[in-house]
C-alpha positions in Angstrom: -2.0 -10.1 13.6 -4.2 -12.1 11.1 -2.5 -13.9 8.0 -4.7 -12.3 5.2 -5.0 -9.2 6.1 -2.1 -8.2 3.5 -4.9 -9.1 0.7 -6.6 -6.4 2.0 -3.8 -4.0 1.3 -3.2 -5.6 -2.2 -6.5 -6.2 -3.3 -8.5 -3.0 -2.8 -5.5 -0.8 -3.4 -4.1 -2.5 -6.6 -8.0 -4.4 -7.9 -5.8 -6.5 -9.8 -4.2 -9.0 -7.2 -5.9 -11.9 -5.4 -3.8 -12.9 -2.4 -2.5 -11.5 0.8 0.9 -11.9 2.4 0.8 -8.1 4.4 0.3 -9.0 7.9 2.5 -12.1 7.8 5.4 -9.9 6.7 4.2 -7.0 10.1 5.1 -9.7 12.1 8.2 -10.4 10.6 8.7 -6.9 11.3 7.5 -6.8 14.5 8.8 -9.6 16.7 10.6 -9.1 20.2 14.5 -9.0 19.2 14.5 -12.7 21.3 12.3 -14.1 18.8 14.3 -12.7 15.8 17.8 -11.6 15.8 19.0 -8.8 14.2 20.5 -9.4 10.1 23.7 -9.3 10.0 24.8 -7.5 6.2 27.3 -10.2 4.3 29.5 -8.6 1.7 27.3 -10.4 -1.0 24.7 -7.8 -0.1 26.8 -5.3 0.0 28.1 -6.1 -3.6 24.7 -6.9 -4.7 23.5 -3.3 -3.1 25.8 -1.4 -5.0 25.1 -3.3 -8.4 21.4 -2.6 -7.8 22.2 1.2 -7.0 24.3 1.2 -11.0 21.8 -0.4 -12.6 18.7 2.2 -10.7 21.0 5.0 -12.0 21.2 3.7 -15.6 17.5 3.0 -15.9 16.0 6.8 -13.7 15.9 8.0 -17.5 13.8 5.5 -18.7 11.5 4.4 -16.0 7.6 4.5 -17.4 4.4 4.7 -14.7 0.7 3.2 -16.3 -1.4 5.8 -16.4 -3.4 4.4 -13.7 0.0 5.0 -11.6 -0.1 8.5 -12.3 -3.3 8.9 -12.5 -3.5 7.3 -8.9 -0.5 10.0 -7.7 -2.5 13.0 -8.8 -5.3 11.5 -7.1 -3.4 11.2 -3.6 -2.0 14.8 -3.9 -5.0 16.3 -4.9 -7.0 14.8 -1.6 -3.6 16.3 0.4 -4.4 19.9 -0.7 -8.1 19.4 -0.3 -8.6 17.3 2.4 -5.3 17.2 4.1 -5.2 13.8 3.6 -1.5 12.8 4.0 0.4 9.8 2.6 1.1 8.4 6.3 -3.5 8.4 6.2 -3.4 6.1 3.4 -3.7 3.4 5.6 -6.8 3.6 6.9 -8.1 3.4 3.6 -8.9 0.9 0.9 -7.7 2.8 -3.0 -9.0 1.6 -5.8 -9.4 3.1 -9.6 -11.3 2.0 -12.5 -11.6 3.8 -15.7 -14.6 5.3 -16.4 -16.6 7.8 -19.3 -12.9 8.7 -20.0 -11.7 9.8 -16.9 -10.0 7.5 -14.0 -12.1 7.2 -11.4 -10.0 7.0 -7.8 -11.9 5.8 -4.8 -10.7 5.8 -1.2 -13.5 3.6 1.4 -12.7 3.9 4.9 -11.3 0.5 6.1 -13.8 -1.9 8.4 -14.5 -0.2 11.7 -13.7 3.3 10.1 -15.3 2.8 7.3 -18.7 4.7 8.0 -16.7 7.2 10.0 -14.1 7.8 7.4 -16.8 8.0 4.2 -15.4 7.9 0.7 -13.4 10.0 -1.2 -13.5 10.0 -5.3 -11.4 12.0 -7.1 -12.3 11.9 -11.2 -9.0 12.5 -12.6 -9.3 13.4 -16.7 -5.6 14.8 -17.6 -3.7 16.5 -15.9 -7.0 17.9 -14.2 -9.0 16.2 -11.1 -11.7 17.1 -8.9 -12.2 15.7 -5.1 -15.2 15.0 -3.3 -16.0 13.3 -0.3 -18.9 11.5 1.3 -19.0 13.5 4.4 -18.8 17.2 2.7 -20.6 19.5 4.0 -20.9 17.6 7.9 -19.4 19.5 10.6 -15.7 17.9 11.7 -15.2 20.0 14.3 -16.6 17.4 17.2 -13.4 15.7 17.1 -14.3 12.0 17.8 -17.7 12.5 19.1 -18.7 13.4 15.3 -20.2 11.2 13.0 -17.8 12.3 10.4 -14.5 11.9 11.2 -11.2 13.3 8.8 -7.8 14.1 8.6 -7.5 16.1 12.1 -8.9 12.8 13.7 -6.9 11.1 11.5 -3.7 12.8 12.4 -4.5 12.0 15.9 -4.6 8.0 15.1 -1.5 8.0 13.2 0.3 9.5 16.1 -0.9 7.7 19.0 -0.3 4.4 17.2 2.6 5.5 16.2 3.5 6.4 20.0 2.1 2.7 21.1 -1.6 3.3 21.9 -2.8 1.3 19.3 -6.3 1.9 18.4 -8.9 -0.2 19.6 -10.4 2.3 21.5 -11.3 4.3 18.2 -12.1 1.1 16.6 -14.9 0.5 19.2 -15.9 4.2 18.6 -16.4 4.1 15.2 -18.1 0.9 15.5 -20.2 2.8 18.0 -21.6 5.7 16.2 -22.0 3.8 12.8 -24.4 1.5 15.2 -26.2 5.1 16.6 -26.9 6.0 13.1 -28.4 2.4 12.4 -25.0 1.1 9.9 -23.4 -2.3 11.3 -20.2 -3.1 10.3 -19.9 -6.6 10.5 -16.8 -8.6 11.0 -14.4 -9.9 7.9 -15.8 -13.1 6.3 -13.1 -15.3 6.8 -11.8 -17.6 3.4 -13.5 -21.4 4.0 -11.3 -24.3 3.1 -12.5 -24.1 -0.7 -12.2 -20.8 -1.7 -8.3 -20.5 0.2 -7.7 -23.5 -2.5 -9.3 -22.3 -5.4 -7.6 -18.7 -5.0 -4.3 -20.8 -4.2 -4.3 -22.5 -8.0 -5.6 -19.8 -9.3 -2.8 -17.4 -8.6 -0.5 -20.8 -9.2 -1.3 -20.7 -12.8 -1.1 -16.6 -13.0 2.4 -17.0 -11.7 3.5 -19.5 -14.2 2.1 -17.3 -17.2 3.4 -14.5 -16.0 7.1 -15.8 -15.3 7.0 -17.4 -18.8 6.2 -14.1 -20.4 9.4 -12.5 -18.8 11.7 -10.7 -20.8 13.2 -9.1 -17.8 15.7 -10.9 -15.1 14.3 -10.2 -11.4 17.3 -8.2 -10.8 16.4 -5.7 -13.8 13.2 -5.6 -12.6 13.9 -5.2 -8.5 16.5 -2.2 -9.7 13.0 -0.5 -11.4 10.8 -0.8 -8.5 13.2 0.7 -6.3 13.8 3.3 -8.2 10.1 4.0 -9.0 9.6 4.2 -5.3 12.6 6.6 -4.8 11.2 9.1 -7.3 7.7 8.9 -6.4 8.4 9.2 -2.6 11.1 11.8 -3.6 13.7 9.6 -1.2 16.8 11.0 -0.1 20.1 9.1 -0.2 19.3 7.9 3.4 16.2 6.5 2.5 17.4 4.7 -0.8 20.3 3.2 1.2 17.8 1.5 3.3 15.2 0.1 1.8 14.8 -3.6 2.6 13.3 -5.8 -0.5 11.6 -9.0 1.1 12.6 -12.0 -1.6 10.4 -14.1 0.2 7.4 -11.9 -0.4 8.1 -11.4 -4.0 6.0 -12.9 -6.3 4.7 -13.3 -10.2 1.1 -12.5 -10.8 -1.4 -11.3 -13.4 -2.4 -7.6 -12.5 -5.3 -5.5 -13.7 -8.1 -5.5 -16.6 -5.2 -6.1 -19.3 -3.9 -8.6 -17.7 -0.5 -7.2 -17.4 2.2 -10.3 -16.7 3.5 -8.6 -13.5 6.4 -9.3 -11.0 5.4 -8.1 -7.3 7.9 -6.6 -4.7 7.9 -5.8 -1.5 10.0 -3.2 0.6 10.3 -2.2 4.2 11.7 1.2 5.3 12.2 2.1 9.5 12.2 -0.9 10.8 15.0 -2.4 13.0 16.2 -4.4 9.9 17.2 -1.5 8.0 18.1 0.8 10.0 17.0 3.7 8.4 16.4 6.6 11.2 14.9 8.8 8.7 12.2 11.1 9.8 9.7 10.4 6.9 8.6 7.7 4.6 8.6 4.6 7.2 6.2 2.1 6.2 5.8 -0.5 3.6 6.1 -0.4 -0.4 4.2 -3.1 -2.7 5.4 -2.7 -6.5 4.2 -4.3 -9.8 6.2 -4.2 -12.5 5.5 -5.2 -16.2 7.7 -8.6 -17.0 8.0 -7.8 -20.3 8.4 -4.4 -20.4 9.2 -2.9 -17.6 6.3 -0.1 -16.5 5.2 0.1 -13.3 1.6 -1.2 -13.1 1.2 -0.3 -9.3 2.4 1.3 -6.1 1.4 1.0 -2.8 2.7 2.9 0.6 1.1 1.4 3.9 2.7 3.9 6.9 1.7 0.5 8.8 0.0 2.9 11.4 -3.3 1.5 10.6 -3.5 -1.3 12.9 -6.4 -1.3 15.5 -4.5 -3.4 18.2 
């Protein structure tokens, strides 16, 4: 598990942020039970879980999503009933949106190895009305993995034999392989150099100190919206809501986005051993931004965490 590979996440799905904390936090998740015992719940959380539920229930009526939020959502649920591109996918891809000629533009690039395999979607969303293409329409999926174009029924397969322990390295080196055959080479990650891990360090320094000072919200206020944000987009039963773990350590101030919106980040694990959540859907990991001085959500991201090519 590499260190940065959380900026990935971040950066490409939500343009707006700068640093990476993702994989650090998968291996907090992810260690042997010797190397990290299980949590053991104090009353404090308790108390503090039920305060947190109140004050979710007294702001549901006013919650507010950017338009690049919903614009984003529409975008996701469109390539479902086109594509059959389901939420759990997302994580092979990189989601990013810009606006554009009036419309919000929403791009999904097939991550590193997949990335030739996988193509690009865009979905133009103007309204309430968006249209889906892909880079691969019109090629012939039905090869399975010996295509060049590979989508969700490949897909589908990855998710569940990482999900099952197989990992993926073998499709990694496929994909690799027939990007090669059809003369693309995907080169490995560029790794930050002493400089620029500094420079990006102070940078996000100072966008954390203007963006705390332009709070009008306490972190609690604004924890209480992103849970609930992620209960109602994710349409989260009780189960699900109950569990949700919010990493403090991960949570962060930064400035998000072409308005530079003064944002809070938070972070949220669901099916891990943590939680205990034995829900059937929804496992993964949440990232939420969340206006600081007024409250709207300026982002959401699900990672299923089934992505992972080891």
């Amino acid at each position: 598990m590499k260190n940065h590979d959380f900026q990935e996440l971040v950066d490409q799905n939500l343009s707006g942020l700068v640093w990476d904390e993702r994989k650090r936090q998968q291996v907090l998740l992810a260690v042997s039970e010797e190397e990290r015992p299980v949590r053991k719940i104090s009353l404090t959380f308790v108390l503090v879980a039920a305060i947190l539920c109140l004050t979710v229930s007294a702001l549901a009526a006013g919650l507010v999503f950017s338009p690049r939020v919903d614009a984003e959502k529409l975008a996701d649920e469109v390539l479902h009933s086109e594509y059959g591109i389901a939420p759990e996918m997302m994580t092979f891809f990189n989601r990013t949106s810009a606006q554009e000629d009036g419309a919000i533009v929403v791009r999904y690039e097939g991550r590193y190895a997949f990335s030739f395999v996988l193509g690009r979607y865009t979905v133009t969303v103007k309204g309430s009305q968006a249209d889906a293409v892909w880079s691969w329409d019109g090629t012939d999926t039905s090869k399975g993995f010996d295509g060049a174009a590979w989508g969700a029924e490949q897909l589908a397969t990855m998710c569940r034999e990482n999900q099952n322990g197989l990992g993926l390295s073998s499709y990694a080196n496929l994909a690799k392989r027939i990007a090669w055959e059809h003369n693309v080479v995907i080169a490995d990650p560029v790794p930050f150099n002493e400089a620029e891990y500094k420079a990006l360090a102070e940078k996000e320094a100072r966008e954390a100190e203007i963006a705390k000072a332009a709070a009008t919200l306490s972190e609690e206020e604004m924890e209480a919206i992103a849970r609930e944000a992620v209960a109602l987009r994710y349409a989260f039963d009780e189960e699900a809501v109950k569990c949700m773990l919010e990493w403090e350590e991960n949570r962060r101030y930064l400035i998000y986005g072409d308005d530079e919106a003064p944002c809070c980040g938070f972070y949220f694990s669901l099916g891990y051993k943590e939680d205990g959540y034995e829900g059937p859907a929804g496992r993964g990991i949440y990232h939420v931004l969340v206006n600081v001085e007024n409250g709207t959500v300026e982002g959401i991201v699900y990672d299923s965490d089934l992505g992972g090519e080891g």
